[in-house]
ROMARLUM-705811 format. One line per 2 residues: number of its first residue (from 0); for each residue x negated, y, z of C-alpha. Coordinates in pm, 1 decimal. Each point is the difference from the previous one (the first is absolute). Example, Ala and Ser with C-alpha at 12.3 -4.5 7.8 and 13.67 -1.06 7.14 Angstrom:
0) -1230.0:-450.0:780.0; -137.0:344.0:-66.0
This chain:
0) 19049.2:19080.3:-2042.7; 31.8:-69.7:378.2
2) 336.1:155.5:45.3; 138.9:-272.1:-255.8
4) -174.3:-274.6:203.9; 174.5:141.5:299.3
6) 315.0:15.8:-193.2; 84.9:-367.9:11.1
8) -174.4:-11.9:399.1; 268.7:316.7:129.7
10) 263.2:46.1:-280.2; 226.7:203.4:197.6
12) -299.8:218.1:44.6; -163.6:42.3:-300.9
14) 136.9:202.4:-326.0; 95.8:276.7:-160.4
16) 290.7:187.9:170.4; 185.3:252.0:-143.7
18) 284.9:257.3:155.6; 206.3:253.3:-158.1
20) -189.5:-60.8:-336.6; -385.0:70.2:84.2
22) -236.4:-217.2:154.5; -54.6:-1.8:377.0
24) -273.7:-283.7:21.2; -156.9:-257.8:-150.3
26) -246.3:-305.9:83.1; 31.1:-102.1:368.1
28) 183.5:105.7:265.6; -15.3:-55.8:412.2
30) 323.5:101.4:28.0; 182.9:38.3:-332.5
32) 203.4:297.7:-113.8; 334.2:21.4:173.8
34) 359.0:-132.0:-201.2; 58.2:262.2:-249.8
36) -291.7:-70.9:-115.1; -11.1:-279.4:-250.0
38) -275.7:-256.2:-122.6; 47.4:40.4:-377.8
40) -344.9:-289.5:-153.7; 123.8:-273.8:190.0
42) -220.9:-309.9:-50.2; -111.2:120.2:-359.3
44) -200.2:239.3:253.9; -308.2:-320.8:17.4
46) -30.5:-10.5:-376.8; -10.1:336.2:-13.2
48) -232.9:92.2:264.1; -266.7:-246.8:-77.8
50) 20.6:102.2:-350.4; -93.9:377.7:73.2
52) -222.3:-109.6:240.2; -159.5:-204.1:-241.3
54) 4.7:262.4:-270.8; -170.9:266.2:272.1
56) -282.1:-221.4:83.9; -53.4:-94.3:-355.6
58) -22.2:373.7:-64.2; -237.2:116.3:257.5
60) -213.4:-295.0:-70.1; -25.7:120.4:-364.5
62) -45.1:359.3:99.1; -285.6:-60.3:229.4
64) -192.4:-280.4:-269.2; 71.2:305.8:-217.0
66) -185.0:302.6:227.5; -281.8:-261.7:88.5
68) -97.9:-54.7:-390.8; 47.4:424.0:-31.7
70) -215.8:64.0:283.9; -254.7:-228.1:-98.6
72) -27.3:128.5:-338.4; -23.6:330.1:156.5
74) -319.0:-92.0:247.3; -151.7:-154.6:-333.1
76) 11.4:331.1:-176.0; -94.8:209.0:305.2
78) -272.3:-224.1:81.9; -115.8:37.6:-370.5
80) -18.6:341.8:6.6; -194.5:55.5:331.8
């Protein structure tokens, strides 16, 4: 989610560049890949980024809620059967 903040603070810096048809980095960049290297998202990188990064933190959020309820359902048996 950061790196499509940054995108709109250091666009020349931040991206997704590709060279030679593969992927040579992505998010942001001190010094960005040299010219045969090309930036292929463009500004559609923002919407993009802070939709996966929305999408990750959703996920985790729901996969940790999730373990908590397991593991407290666990201690309830275990401390049943002690």
């Amino acid at each position: 989610m950061l790196t499509g903040l940054l995108k709109g603070v250091f666009p020349a810096h931040t991206g997704t560049w590709f060279q030679d048809g593969r992927m040579i980095a992505s998010g942001t960049q001190l010094y960005p890949p040299p010219s045969p290297a090309h930036e292929v998202l463009g500004m559609w990188y923002i919407p993009l980024m802070l939709t996966v990064g929305s999408l990750t933190l959703l996920a985790t959020t729901f996969i940790i809620r999730t373990s908590l309820r397991i593991s407290q359902r666990w201690q309830a048996k275990l401390s049943r059967g002690a």
